[in-house]
C-alpha positions, 0 to 999 in steps of 0.5 A, a space after each residue: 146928846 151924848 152916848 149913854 156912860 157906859 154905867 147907867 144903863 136905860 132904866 138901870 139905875 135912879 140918880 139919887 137926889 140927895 147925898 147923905 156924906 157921913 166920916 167913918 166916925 159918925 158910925 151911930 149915924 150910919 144905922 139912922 141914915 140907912 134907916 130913914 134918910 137919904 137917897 145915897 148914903 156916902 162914906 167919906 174916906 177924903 176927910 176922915 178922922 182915923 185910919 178905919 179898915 175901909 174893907 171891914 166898914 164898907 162891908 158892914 154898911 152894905 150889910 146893913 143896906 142890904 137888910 134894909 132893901 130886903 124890907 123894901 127900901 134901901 139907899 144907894 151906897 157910895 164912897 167919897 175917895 181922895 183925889 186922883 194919883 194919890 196914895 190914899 186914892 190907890 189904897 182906898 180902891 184896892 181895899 175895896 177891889 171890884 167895887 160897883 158902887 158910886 165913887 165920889 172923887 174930888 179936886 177933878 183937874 181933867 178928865 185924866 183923873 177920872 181914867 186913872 181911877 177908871 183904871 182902878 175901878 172899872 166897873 165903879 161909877 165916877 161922879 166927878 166933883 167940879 171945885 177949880 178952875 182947870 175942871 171947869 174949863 174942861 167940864 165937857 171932857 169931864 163929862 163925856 168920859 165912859 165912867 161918869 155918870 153925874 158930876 158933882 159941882 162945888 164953888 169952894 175952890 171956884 173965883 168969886 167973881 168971874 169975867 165974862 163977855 158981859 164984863 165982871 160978873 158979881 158973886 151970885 151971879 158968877 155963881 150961877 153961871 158957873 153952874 149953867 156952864 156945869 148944867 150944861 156940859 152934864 146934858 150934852 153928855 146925856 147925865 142927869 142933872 149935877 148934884 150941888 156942893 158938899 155943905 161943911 155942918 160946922 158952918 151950916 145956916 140954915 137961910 144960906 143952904 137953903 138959898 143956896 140949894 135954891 139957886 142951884 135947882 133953879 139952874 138945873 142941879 137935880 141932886 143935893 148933898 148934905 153932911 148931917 141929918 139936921 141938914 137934910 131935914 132941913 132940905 125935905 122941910 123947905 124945899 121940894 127937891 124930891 121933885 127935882 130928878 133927872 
């Protein structure tokens, strides 16, 4: 077992187990999300349509997060970056200095990008995305850094196949052993279980999530991400993930 992230305290903080990822344009949405929906609600400054003051949006929808806790229940509040050693990355944490909140940061190569946005966020929490092949390969160091408190596994930038000891291993089962190899490395460093890909709503199937989502609670993910309200109806309706917390 690992040393405890430096984050994540015993008994201070509940791994959420679905992540509602929303662009700053969504903004309607935003009031319905913190209304009733997921465990974290994420705003995603990687792929946004416009230029929003970052500052002044995150302000409201803390606003509006707060009030909700005030009423006795409130979801996380987290921020999907642009990846490490970008401009965008060091302008999106300097508008937001002092941020405590959860960082999501994608295209992970090493566990140096997790220190340089460490470095710009010292009290933030990383959850790590694992999409390529350099951070799979190096997913324990990943893992084990002092920032991290979960990683994120998408099989997007990830070969189909892969070779293994075994041989050539198809698709689906490349699939979930990439997933085990991610499992894994998370509970050597004592994190909770991963959190599943980000699913693009503009190709959302409703058979393919759910078979997807499946297979990676079946490997040992505790956590899903979604990117519209449809899809996390559709994840409470036919799969029990709320059961599935690390």
């Amino acid at each position: 077992m690992g040393a405890q992230p430096r984050n994540t305290p015993p008994g201070g903080w509940r791994p959420p187990r679905t992540h509602l990822l929303l662009q700053p344009e969504q903004r309607e949405e935003f009031v319905r999300a913190v209304d009733f929906s997921a465990d974290a609600v994420v705003i995603d400054a990687f792929r946004r349509g416009e230029d929003p003051d970052l500052a002044l949006l995150w302000a409201c929808i803390r606003a509006l997060v707060d009030a909700r806790g005030r009423m006795g229940w409130a979801p996380q509040l987290w921020l999907r970056v642009h990846p490490a050693f970008t401009p965008e990355c060091a302008d999106e944490l300097a508008q937001l200095a002092g941020i405590e909140e959860g960082l999501i940061l994608p295209k992970v190569r090493s566990a140096e990008d997790v220190q340089w946005v460490a470095d710009r966020a010292p009290a933030a929490k990383v959850l790590p995305v694992i999409e390529n092949q350099d951070a799979l390969s190096r997913v324990t160091p990943i893992a084990g850094h002092p920032a991290v408190c979960r990683l994120g596994f998408s099989a997007r930038g990830l070969a189909a196949s892969a070779t293994t000891e075994d041989g050539l291993l198809p698709p689906d089962e490349a699939l979930v052993w990439q997933r085990r190899i991610v499992v894994a490395a998370a509970a050597a460093a004592g994190l909770p279980g991963p959190v599943n890909a980000v699913q693009e709503a503009r190709t959302f199937e409703a058979e393919a999530f759910i078979h997807d989502a499946e297979q990676a609670l079946r490997s040992g993910f505790t956590g899903q991400c979604v990117t519209s309200l449809h899809q996390l109806a559709c994840l409470r309706a036919r799969l029990p993930i709320g059961t599935a917390t690390g």
